[in-house]
The first five atom37 places (N, CA, C, CB, O) and aatype in JSON, in Angstrom:
{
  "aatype": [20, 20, 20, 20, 20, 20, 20, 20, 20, 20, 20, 20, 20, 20, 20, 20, 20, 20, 20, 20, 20, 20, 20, 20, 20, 20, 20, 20, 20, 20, 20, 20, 20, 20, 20, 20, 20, 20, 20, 20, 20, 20, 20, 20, 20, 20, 20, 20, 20, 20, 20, 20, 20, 20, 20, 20, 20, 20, 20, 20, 20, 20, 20, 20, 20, 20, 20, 20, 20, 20, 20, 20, 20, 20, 20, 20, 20, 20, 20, 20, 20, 20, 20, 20, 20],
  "atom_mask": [
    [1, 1, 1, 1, 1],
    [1, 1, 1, 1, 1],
    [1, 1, 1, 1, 1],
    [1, 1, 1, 1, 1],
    [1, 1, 1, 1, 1],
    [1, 1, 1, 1, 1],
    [1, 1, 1, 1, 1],
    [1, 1, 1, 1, 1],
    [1, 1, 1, 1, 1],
    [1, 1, 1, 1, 1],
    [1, 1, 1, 1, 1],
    [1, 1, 1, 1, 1],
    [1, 1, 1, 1, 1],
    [1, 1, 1, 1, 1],
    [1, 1, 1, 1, 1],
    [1, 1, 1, 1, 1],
    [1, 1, 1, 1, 1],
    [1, 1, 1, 1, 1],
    [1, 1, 1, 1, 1],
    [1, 1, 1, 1, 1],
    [1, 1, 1, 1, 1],
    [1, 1, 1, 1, 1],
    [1, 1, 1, 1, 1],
    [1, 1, 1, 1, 1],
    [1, 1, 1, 1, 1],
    [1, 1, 1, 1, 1],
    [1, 1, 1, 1, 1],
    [1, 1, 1, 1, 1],
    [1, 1, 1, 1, 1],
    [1, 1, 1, 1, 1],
    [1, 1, 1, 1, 1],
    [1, 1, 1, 1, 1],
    [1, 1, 1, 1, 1],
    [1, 1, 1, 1, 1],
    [1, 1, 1, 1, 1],
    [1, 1, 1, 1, 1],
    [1, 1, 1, 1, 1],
    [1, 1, 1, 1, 1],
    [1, 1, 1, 1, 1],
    [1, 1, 1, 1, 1],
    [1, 1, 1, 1, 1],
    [1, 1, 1, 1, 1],
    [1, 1, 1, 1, 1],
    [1, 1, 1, 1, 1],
    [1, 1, 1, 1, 1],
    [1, 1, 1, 1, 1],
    [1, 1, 1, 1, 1],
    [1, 1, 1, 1, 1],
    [1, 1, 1, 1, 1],
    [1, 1, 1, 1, 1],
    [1, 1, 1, 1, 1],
    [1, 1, 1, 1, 1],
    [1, 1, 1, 1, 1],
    [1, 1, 1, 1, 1],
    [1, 1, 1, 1, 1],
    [1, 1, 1, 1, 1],
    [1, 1, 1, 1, 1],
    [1, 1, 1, 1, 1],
    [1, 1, 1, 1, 1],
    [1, 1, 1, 1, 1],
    [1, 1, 1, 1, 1],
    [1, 1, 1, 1, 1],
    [1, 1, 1, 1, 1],
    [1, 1, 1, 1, 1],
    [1, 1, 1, 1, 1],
    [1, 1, 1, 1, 1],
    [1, 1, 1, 1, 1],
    [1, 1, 1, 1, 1],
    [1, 1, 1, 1, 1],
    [1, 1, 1, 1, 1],
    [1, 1, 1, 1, 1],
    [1, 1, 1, 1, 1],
    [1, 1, 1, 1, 1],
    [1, 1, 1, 1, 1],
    [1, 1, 1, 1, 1],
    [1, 1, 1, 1, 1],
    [1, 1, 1, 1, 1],
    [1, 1, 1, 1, 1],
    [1, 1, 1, 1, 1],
    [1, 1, 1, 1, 1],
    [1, 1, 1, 1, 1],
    [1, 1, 1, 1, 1],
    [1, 1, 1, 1, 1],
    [1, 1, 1, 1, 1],
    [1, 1, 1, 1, 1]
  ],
  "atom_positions": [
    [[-2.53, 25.53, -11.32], [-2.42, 26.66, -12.23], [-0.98, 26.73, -12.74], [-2.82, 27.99, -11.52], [0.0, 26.62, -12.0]],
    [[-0.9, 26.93, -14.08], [0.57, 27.04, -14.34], [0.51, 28.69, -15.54], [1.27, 25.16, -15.27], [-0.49, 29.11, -16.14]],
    [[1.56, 29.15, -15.54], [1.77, 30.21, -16.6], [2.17, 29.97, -17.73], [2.53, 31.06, -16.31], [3.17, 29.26, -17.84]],
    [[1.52, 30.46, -18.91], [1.97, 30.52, -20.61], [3.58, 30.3, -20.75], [1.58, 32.24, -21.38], [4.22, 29.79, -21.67]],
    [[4.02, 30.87, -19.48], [5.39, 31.38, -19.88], [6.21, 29.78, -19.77], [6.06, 32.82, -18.65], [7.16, 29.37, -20.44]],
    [[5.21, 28.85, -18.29], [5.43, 27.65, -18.08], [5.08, 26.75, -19.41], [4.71, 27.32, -16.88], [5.56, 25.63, -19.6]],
    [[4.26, 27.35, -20.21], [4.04, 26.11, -20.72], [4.97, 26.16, -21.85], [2.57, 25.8, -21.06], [5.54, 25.13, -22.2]],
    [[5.18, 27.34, -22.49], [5.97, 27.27, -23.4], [7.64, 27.19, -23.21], [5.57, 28.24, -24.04], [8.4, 27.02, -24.17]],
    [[8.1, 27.37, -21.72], [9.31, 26.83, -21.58], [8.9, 25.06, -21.82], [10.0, 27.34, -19.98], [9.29, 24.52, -22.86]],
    [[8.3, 24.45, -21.04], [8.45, 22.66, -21.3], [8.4, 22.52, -22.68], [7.14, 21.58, -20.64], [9.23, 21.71, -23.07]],
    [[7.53, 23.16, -23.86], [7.21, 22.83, -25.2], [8.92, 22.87, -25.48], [6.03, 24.01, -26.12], [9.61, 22.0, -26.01]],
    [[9.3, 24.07, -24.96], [10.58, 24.51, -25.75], [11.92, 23.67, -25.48], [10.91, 26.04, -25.37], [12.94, 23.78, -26.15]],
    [[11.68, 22.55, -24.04], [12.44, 21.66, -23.69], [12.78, 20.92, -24.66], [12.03, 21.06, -22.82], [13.97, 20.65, -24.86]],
    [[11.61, 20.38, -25.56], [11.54, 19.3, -25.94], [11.55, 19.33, -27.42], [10.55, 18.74, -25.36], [11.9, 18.37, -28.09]],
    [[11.15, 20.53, -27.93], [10.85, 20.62, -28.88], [12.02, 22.55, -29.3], [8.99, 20.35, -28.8], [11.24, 23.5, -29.24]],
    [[13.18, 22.9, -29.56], [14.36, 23.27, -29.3], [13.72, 24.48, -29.77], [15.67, 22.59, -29.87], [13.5, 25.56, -29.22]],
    [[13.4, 23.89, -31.34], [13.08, 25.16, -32.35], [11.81, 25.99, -32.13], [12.94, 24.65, -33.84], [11.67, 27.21, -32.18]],
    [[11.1, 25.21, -31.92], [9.53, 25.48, -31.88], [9.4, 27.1, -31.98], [8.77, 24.86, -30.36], [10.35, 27.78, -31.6]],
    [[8.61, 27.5, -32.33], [8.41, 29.32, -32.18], [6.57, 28.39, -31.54], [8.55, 30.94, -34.48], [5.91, 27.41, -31.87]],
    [[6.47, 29.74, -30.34], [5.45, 28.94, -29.69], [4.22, 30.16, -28.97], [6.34, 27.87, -28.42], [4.41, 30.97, -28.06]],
    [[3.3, 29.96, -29.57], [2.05, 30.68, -29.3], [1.54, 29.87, -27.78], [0.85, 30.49, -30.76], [1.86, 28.73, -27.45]],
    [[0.53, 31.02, -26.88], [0.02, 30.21, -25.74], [-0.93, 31.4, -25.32], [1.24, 29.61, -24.5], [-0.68, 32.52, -24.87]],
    [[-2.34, 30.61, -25.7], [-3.44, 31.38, -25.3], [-3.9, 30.87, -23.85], [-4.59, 31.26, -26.38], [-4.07, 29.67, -23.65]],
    [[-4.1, 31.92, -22.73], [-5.55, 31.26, -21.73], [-6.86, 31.52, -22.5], [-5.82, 32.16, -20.04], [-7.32, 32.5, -23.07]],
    [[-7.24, 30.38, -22.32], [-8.35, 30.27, -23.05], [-9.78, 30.6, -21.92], [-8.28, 28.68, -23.77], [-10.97, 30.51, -22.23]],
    [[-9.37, 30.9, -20.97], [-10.68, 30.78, -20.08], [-9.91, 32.88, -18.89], [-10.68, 28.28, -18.67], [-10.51, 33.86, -18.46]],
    [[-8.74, 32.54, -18.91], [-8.2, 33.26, -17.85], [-7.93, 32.89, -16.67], [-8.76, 34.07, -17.65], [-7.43, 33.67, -15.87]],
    [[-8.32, 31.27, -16.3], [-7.68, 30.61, -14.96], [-6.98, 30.3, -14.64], [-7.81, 29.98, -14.53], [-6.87, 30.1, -13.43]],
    [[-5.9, 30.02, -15.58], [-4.82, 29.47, -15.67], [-4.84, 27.43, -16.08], [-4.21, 30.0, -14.21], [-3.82, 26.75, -16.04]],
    [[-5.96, 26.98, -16.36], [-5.33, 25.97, -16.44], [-6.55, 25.51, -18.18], [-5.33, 24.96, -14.65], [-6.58, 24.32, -18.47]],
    [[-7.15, 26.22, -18.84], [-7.31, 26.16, -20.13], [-6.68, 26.88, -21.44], [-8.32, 26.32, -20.11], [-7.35, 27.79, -21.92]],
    [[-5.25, 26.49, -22.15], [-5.16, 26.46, -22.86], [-5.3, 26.44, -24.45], [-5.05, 26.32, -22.41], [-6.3, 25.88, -24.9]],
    [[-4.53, 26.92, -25.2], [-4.77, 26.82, -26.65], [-3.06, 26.91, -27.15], [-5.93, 28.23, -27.28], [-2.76, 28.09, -26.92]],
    [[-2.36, 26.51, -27.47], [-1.15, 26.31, -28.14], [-0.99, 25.72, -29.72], [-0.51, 25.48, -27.28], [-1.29, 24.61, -30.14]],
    [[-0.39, 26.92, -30.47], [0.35, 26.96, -31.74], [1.81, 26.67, -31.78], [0.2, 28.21, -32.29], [2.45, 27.72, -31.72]],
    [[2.5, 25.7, -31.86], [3.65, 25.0, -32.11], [4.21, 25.31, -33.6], [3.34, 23.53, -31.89], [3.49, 24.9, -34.51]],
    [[4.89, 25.69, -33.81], [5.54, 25.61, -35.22], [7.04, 25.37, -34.9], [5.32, 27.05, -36.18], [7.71, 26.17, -34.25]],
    [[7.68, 23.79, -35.57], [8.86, 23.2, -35.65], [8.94, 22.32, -36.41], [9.27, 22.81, -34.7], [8.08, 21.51, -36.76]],
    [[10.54, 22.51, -36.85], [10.98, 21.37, -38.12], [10.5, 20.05, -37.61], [12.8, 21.2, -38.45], [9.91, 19.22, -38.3]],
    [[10.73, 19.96, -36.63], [10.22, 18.57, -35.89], [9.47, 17.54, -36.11], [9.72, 18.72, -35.05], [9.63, 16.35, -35.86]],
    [[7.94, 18.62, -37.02], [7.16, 17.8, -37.34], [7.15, 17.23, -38.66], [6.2, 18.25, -37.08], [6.32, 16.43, -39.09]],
    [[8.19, 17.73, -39.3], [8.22, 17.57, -40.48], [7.93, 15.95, -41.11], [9.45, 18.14, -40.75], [8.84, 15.15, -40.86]],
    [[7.01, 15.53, -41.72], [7.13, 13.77, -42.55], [6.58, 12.95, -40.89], [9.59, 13.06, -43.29], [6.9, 11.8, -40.57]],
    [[5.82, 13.76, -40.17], [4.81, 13.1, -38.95], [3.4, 13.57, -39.3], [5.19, 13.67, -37.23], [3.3, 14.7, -39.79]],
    [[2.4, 12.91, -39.12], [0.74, 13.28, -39.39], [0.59, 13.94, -37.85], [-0.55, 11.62, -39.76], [1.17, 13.82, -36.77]],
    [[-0.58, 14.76, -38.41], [-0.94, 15.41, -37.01], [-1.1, 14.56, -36.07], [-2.11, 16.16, -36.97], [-0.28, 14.79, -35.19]],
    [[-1.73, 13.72, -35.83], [-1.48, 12.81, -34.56], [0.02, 12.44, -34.17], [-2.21, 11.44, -34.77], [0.19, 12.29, -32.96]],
    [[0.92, 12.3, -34.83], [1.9, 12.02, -33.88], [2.38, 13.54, -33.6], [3.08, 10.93, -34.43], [2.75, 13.81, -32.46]],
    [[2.39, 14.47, -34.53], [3.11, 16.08, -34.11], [1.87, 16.67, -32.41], [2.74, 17.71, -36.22], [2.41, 17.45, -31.62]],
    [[0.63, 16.29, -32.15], [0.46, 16.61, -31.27], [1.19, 15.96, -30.1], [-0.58, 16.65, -31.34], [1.87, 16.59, -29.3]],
    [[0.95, 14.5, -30.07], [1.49, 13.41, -29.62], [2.96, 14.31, -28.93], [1.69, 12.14, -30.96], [3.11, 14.47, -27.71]],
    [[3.9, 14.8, -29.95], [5.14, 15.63, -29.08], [4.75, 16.5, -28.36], [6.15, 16.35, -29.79], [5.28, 16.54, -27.25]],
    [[3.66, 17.55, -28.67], [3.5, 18.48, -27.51], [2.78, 18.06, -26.51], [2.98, 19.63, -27.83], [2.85, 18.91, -25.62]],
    [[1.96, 16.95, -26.12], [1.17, 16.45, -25.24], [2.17, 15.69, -24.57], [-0.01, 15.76, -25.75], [2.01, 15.82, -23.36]],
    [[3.39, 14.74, -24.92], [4.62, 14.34, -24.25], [5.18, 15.42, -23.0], [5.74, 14.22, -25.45], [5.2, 15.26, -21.78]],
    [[5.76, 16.96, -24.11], [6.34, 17.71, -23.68], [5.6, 18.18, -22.3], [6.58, 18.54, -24.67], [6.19, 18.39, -21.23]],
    [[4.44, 18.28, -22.5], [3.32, 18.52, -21.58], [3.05, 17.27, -20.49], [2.01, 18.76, -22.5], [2.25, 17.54, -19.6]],
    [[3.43, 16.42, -20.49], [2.84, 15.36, -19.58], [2.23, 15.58, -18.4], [3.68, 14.56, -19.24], [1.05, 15.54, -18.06]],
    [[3.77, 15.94, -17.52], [3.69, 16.48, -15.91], [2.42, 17.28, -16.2], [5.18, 17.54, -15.2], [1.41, 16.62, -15.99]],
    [[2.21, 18.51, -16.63], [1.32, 19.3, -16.18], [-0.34, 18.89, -16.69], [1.83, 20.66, -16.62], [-1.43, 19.38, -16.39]],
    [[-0.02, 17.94, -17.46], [-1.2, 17.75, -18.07], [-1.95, 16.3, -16.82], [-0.81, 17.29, -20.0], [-3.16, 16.24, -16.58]],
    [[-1.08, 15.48, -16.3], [-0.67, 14.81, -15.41], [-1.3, 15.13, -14.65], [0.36, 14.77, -15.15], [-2.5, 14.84, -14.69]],
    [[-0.59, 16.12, -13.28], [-0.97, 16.71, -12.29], [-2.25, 17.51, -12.43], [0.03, 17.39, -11.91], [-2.57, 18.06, -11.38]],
    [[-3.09, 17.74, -13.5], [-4.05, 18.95, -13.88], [-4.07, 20.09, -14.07], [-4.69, 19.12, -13.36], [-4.93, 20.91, -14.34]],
    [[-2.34, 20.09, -13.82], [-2.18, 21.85, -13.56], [-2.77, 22.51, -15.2], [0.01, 22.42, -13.2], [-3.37, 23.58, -15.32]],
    [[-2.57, 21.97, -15.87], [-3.56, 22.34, -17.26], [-4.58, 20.84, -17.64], [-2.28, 22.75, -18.92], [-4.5, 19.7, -18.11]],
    [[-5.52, 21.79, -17.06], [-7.05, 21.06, -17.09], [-7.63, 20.5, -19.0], [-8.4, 22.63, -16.34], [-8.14, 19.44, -19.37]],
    [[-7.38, 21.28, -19.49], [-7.47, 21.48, -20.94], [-6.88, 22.06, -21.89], [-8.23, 21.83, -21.15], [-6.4, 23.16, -21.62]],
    [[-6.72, 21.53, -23.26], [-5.42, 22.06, -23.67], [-5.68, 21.6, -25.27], [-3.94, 21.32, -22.76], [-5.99, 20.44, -25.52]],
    [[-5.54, 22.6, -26.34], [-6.24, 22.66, -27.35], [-4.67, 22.77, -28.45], [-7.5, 24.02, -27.23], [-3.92, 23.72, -28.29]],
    [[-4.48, 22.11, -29.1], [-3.41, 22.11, -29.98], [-3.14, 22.18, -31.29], [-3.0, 21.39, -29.81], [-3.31, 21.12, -31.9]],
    [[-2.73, 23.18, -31.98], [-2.61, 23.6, -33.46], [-1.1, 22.87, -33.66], [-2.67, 25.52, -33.76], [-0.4, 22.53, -32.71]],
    [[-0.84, 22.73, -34.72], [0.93, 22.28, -34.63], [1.1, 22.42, -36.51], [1.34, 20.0, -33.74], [0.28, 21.91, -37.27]],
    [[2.19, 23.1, -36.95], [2.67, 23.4, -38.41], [4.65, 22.69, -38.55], [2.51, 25.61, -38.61], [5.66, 22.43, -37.9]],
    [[4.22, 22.7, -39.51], [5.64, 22.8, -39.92], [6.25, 24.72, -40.51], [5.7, 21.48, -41.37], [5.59, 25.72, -40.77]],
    [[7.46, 24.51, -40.52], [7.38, 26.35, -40.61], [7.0, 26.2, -42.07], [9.11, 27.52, -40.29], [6.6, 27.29, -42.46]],
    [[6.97, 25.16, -43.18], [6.43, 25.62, -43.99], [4.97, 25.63, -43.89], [6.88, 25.15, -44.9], [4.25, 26.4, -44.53]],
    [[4.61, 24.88, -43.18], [2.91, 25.0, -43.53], [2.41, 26.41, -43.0], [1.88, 23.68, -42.65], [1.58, 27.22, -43.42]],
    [[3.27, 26.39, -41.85], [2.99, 27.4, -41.48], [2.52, 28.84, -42.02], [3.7, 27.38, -41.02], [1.55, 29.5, -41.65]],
    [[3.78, 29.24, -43.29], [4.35, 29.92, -43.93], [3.22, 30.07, -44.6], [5.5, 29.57, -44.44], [2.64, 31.15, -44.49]],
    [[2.63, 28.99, -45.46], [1.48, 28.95, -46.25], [0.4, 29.59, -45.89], [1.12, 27.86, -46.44], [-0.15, 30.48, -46.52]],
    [[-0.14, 28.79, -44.09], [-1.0, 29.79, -43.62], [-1.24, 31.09, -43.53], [-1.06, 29.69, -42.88], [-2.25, 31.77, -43.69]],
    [[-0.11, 31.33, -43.26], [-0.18, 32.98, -42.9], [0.13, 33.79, -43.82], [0.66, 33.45, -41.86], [0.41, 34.95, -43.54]],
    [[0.15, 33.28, -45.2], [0.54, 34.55, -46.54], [-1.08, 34.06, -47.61], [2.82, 34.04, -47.82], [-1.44, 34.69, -48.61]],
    [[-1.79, 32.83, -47.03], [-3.1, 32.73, -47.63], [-4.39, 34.04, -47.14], [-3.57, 31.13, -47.16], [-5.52, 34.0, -47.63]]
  ]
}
């Protein structure tokens, strides 16, 4: 079992800027849902921008401590787009 608060410190290791969403998706602690938004991804296709948060994630994804783990990822502009559509 790990906490939101865990997961979004490792995202935030790795990934500096990120502004970072973290749903339990079940309430057990180890199903997830994470929204990432960082320059980071900027001029990467979604497969490699998950690719960083599933890195950032290894250990826990590793060990099982998060069993499942569901990943949105923006750039702050796409982002931006989303959320004023």
């Amino acid at each position: 079992m790990i906490s939101p608060q865990q997961i979004e410190a490792m995202i935030k290791a790795e990934l500096q800027d990120a502004q970072i969403q973290v749903q339990d998706l079940t309430g057990g602690g180890d199903h997830y849902q994470v929204t990432v938004v960082s320059s980071q991804f900027a001029g990467k296709g979604l497969v490699q921008q998950h690719q960083l948060v599933y890195g950032a994630l290894r250990q826990a994804m590793s060990t099982e401590a998060i069993h499942a783990l569901a990943v949105k990822t923006f750039t702050p502009e796409t982002w931006q787009a989303t959320t004023t559509s």
